[in-house]
C-alpha positions in Angstrom: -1.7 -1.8 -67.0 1.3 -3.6 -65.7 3.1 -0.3 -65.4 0.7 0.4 -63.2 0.9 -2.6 -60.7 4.2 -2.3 -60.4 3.6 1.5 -59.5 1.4 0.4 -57.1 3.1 -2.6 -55.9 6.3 0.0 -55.4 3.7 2.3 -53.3 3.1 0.2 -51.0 6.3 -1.4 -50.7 7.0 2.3 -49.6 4.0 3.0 -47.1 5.4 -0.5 -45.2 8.8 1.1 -45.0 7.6 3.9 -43.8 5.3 2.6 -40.8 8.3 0.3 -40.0 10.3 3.4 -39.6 7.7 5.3 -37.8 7.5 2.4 -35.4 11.6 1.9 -35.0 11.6 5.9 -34.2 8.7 5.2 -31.6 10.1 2.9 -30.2 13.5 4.1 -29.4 11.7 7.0 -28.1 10.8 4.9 -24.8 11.4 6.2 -21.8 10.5 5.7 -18.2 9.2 7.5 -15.2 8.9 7.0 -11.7 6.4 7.7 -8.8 6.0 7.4 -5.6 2.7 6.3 -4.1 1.5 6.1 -0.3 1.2 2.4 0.3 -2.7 3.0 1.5 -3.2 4.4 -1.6 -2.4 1.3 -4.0 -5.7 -0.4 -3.9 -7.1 2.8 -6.0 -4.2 2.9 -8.2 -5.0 -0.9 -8.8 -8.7 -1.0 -8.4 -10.6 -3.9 -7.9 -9.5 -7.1 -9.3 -6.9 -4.6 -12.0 -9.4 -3.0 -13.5 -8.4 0.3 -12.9 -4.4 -0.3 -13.5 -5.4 -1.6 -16.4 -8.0 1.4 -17.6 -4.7 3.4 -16.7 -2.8 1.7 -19.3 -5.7 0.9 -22.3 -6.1 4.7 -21.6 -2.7 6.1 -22.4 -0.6 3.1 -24.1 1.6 3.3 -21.5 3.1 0.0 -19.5 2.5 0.7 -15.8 4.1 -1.7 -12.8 3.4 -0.8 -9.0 6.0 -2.8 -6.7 5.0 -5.6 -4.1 4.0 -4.1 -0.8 6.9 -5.9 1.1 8.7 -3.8 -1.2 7.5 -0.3 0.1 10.1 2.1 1.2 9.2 5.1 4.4 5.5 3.8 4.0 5.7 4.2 0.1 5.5 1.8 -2.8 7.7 3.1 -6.2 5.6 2.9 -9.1 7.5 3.0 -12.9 5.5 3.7 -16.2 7.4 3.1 -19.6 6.1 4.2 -23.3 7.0 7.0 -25.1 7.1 10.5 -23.7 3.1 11.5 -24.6 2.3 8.1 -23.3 4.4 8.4 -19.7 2.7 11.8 -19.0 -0.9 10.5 -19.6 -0.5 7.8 -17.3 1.3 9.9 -15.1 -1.5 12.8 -15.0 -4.2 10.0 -14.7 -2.5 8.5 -11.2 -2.4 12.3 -10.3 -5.9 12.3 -10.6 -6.9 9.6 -9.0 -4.7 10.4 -5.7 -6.3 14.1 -6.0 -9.7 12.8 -6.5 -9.1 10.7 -3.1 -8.0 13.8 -1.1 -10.7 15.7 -2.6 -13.0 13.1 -0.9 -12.2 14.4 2.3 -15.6 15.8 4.5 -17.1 15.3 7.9 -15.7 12.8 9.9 -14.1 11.2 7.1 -11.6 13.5 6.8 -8.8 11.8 8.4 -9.3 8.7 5.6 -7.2 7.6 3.3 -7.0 10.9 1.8 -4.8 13.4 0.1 -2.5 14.5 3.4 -1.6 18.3 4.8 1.2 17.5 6.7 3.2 14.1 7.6 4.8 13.2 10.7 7.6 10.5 11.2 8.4 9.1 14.5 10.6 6.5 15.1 9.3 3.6 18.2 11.1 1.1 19.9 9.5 -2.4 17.8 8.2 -3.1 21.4 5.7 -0.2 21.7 4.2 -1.2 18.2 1.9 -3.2 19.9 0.6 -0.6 22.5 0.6 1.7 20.1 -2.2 0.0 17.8 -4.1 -1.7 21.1 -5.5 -5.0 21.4 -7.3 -5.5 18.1 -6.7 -1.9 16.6 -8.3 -0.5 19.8 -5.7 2.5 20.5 -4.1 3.5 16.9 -8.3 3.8 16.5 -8.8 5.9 19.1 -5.8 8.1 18.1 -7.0 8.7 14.5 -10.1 9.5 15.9 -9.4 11.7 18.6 -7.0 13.7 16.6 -8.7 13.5 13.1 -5.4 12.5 11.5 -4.1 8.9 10.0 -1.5 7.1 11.8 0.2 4.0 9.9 2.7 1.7 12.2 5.1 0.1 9.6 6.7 -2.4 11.1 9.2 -3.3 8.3 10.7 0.1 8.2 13.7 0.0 10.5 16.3 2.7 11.0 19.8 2.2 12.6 18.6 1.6 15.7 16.3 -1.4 15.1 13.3 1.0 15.4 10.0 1.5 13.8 8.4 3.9 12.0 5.2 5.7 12.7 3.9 7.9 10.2 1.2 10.3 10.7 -0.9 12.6 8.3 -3.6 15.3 8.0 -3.7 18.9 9.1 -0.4 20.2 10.7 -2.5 20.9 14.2 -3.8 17.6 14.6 -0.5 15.6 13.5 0.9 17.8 16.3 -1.7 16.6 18.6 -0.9 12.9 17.1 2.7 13.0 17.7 2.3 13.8 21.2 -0.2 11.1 22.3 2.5 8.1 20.5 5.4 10.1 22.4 3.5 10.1 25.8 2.3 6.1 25.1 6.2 5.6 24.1 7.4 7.9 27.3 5.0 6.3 29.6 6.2 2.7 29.3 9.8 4.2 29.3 9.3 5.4 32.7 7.2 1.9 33.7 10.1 -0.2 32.5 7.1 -2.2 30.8 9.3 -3.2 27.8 8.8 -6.8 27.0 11.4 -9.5 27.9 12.6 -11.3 25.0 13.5 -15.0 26.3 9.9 -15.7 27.9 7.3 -17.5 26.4 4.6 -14.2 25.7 2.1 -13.7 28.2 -1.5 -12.3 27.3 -0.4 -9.1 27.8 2.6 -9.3 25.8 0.6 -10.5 22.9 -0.1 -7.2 20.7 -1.9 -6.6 17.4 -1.4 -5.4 14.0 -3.8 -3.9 11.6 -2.9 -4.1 8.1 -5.8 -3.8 5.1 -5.7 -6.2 1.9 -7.3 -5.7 -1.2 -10.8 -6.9 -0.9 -11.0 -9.2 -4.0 -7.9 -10.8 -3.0 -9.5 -12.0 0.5 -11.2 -15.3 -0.9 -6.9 -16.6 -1.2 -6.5 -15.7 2.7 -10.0 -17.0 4.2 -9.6 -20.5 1.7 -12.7 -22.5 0.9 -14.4 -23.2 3.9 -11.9 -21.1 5.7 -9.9 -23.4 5.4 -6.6 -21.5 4.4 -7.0 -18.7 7.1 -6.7 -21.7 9.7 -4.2 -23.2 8.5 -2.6 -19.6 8.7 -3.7 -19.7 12.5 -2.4 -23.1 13.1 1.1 -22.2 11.4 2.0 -18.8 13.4 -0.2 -19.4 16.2 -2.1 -16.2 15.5 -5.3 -15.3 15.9 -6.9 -13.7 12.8 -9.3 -11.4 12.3 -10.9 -10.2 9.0 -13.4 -7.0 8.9 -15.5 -7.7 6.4 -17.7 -4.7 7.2 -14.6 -2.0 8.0 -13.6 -1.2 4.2 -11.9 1.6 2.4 -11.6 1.9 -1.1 -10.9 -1.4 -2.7 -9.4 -3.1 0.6 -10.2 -4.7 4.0 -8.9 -4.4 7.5 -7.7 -7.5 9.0 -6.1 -7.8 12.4 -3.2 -9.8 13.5 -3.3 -11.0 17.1 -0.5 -12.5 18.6 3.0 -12.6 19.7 5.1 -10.0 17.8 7.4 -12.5 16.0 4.2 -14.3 15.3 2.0 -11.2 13.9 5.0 -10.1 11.9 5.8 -13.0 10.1 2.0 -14.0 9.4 1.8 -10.6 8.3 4.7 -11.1 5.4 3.0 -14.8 4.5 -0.7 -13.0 3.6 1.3 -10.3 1.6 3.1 -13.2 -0.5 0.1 -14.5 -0.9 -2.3 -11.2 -2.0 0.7 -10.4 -4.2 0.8 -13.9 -5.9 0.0 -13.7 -9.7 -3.6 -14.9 -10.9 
C-alpha cells in the first residue's frame, strides 16, 4: 500500500511538471498583432460601457488594447492584441467581423453611415476653412454627406508640413468624387474672397466656427456633470458653446458640437477626449 502512494504521489508530482511546462511553452509562444481601425469605428470595437471589448477578449483569450483617440493617426486609431498565435487570430477575425458586419449595414439613406467604405479621399485644408467646411453647428459638412451620400471627417489634429488639415472622405468612388469637389470649391471660393481669418483680432461672430465630434454615449454623464454642472464649467473655461445631441446617435456614440473660436473649439475638444478616455 505504501508502494502505492508513493506511485501515486510520484504521478502527480509528474502531471504538475508537466502543466507547468505546458504553460512555460504557451507562454513563450506570445506574440502580438496589430490593426488599424477607422476612428468612427471604435465605439463598436468597444461597445457600450466595454462590454463588447471585453466579449472580444473572454471569447478568444487574447489581451486586446485600442489606443486613446488623441492618439489616432490619418483618422485611424492602432489597435494591438497579444496571446498566443490561435488566440491573436480569433480576436483578430472577431474585429473583422464586427467592422464587416457594420459595412454590411449599409441600405437606403443610411448608406453613407459609419459603414464599411468603397473608396477614401484625403484632402488637405488650410486649418482656417475647417470651420466653413463643417458650418455653423454641423450645418454644411451635413449637407455635404447628404448631398453626396458619402462620409466626410474633418480631423483637425492631423497636420501635414504645411500646418494643414486633413479631410477624409468615404463611400462609393462617384460620390467621393462629387465630395471632393464641393470641399475644393468651398476651399477655392474663400481663396479667391481673401475671407481667411485674421489671427491678432479678437473673433467676430462670423469668425466663430464649429466642430462636430461624436463621444461614446455612456461616457456622456462625465461631460454634462451632475446637474450639468461639468459641461458649464467646460463652457465657462474655453468660452465655448456646447452642444450635445442626445437624439443624433450612431452606434454606441453621440454627436456633440463645439461652437466657438477655433483655438477655443480645438482645445475644448482635446479636454472632453481626456476626460471620455479617463479610466473608470
Amino acid at each position: 500500500a505504501v508502494v502505492s502512494t508513493q506511485s501515486t504521489g510520484e504521478q502527480c508530482c509528474d502531471d504538475a511538471k508537466d502543466a507547468i511546462k505546458a504553460l512555460i511553452d504557451e507562454s513563450s509562444g506570445s506574440e502580438q498583432v496589430t490593426m488599424w481601425i477607422e476612428e468612427s469605428l471604435c465605439g463598436l470595437i468597444i461597445g457600450a460601457k466595454g462590454s463588447k471589448i471585453r466579449s472580444i477578449q473572454d471569447n478568444s483569450g487574447a489581451n486586446v488594447k485600442i489606443d486613446k483617440r488623441n492618439e489616432a493617426c490619418d483618422g485611424k486609431i492602432q489597435v494591438t492584441i497579444s496571446g498566443n498565435e490561435a488566440q491573436c487570430a480569433d480576436a483578430k477575425q472577431e474585429i473583422e467581423d464586427i467592422i464587416n458586419d457594420s459595412g454590411n449595414k449599409e441600405s437606403g439613406d443610411r448608406s453613407f453611415g459609419e459603414t464599411r467604405a468603397e473608396h477614401v479621399i484625403k484632402i488637405w485644408v488650410p486649418e482656417s476653412m475647417c470651420g466653413m467646411i463643417i458650418g455653423r453647428g454641423g450645418s454644411k459638412i451635413s449637407e455635404i454627406q447628404a448631398d453626396t451620400r458619402t462620409r466626410v471627417d474633418v480631423n483637425s489634429r492631423e497636420r501635414n508640413e504645411n500646418d494643414q488639415c486633413l479631410v477624409t472622405i468615404s463611400g462609393p468612388k462617384v460620390n467621393c468624387e462629387d465630395a471632393e469637389k464641393v470641399v475644393n470649391d468651398i476651399v477655392n471660393s474663400s481663396d479667391r474672397n481673401g475671407r481667411a481669418p485674421p489671427r491678432a483680432q479678437e473673433p467676430t461672430d462670423e469668425e466663430r466656427g464649429s466642430m462636430v465630434i461624436w463621444v461614446d454615449t455612456s461616457c456622456l454623464g462625465r461631460i454634462i456633470g451632475k446637474g450639468g454642472s461639468k459641461i458649464r464649467e467646460i463652457e465657462r473655461t474655453y468660452k465655448v458653446k456646447i452642444d450635445v445631441k442626445k437624439d443624433e446617435q450612431e452606434e454606441h456614440e453621440t454627436k456633440v458640437v463645439l461652437i466657438g473660436s477655433k483655438d477655443d473649439v480645438l482645445a475644448s475638444r482635446d479636454y472632453i477626449y481626456e476626460i471620455v478616455d479617463e479610466e473608470e
